[in-house]
N, C-alpha and C positions, 0 to 999 in steps of 0.2 A: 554546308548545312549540317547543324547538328542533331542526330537523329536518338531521342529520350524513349527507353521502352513505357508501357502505358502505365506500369506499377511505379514507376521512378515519377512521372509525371503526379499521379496520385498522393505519390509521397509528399513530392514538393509542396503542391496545392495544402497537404495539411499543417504544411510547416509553414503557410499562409507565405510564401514564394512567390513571384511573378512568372511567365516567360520572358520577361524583357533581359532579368539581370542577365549577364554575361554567365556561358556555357563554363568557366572554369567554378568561376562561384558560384553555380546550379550545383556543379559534383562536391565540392567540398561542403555547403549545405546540406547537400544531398545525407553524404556521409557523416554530420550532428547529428540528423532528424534521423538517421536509421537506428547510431546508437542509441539516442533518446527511446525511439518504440522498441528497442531490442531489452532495452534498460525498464522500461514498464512492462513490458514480455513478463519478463522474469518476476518480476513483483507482484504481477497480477498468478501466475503460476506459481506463486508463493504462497498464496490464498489457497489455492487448490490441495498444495500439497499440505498445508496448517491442519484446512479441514482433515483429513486422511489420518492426520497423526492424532487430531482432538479426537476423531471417533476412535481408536485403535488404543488411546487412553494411553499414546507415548507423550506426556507430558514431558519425561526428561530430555528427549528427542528432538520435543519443541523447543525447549530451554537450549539445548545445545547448538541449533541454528540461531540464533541469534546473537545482534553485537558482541553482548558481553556476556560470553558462554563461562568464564571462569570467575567472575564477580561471584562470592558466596552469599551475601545477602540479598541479591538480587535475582538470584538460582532459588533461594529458599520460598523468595516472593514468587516467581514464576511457577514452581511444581505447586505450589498450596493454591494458589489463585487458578491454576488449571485443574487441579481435582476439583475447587468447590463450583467453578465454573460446569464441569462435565455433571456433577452434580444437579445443579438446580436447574439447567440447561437441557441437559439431555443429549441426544446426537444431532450433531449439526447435517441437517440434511439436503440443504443445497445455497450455495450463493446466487444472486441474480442482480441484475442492474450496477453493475461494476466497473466502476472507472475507474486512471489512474491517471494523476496528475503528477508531473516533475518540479521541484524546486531545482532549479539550476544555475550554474555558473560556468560561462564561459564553456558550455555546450557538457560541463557535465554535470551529471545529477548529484545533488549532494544529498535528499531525499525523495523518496517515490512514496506518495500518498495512496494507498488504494481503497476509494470507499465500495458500498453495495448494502444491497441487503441479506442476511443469514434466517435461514429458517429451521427453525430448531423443534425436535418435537421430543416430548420426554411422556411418557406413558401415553394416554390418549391425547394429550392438552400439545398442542401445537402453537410456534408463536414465532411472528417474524419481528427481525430485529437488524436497526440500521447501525452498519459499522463501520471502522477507519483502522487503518494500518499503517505504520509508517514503517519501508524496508530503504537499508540500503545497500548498494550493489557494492560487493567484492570480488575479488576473483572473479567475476561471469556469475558467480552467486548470489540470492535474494536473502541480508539477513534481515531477521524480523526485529523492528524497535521497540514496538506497541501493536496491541490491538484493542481496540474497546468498541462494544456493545453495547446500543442505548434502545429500548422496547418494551411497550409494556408497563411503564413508568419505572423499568429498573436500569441499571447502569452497572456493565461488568466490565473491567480492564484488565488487559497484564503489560506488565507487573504490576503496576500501578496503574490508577486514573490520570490520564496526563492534567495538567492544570492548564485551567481554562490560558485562551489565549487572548493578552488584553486587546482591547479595541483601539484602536488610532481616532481620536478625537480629533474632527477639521479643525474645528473652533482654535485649538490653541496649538498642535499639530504634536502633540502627544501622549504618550501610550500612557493609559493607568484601566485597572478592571474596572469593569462594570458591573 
């Protein structure tokens, strides 16, 4: 009999698992789903540490965690897009309702989405605001792709606004915008 501590059990159930499958393919599942939440770990503690540097006004900081930290015109977009961001913005003062989803293959992540909400306060005027992150995992490191901010009726990203993503029409079974 195979004896599974109650955290390993947990795990599995979230990896939507059975108890039935066989004990060798419990572990080896076991060990996807860890790296998977070991891999949104980091992503979602990417957020945490974003905030820290936006309030501290290391915009270059920020730029240099991410994918493409030696691209120069995409460094130039990032440092301007985070001063006017800290600008109109104010201090980010806390995230909440935070999730992180995986796009994967073949147990690894090729992107960690991490949405939530930011709440930002700049003089008296406070204002929450729903946002998205895409990192991905290097080294055991979260790099940041994008983030963008929509609240308020305004819409802030870096480096850019990512462009919309098309929709998949049943009808003819394919992608064009909408």
């Amino acid at each position: 009999m195979l004896v599974v501590h109650k955290a390993a059990w947990a795990t599995l159930r979230a990896c939507r698992l059975v108890r039935k499958t066989p004990a060798a393919l419990l572990l080896l599942f076991l060990f996807g789903c860890n790296k998977e939440a070991e891999q949104q770990r980091l992503a979602i503690d990417g957020v945490s540490n974003l905030r820290e540097r936006f309030n501290r006004g290391a915009c270059l900081e920020i730029q240099s965690q991410t994918t493409e930290p030696n691209n120069a015109a995409l460094k130039e977009r990032w440092l301007k897009g985070c001063e006017q961001m800290r600008e109109t913005l104010g201090v980010w003062r806390n995230s909440n309702l935070i999730t992180a989803d995986a796009i994967s293959k073949n147990t690894k992540p090729l992107t960690i989405f991490v949405q939530g909400q930011a709440v930002f306060q700049n003089g008296d005027h406070t204002e929450t605001y729903g946002f998205t992150s895409g990192w991905l995992i290097q080294d055991s490191r979260a790099k940041l792709t994008y983030i963008w901010f929509e609240g308020g009726g305004k819409q802030f990203g870096l480096p850019v606004l990512p462009p919309p993503h098309p929709i998949l029409h049943l009808e003819d079974s394919t992608r064009r915008p909408s």
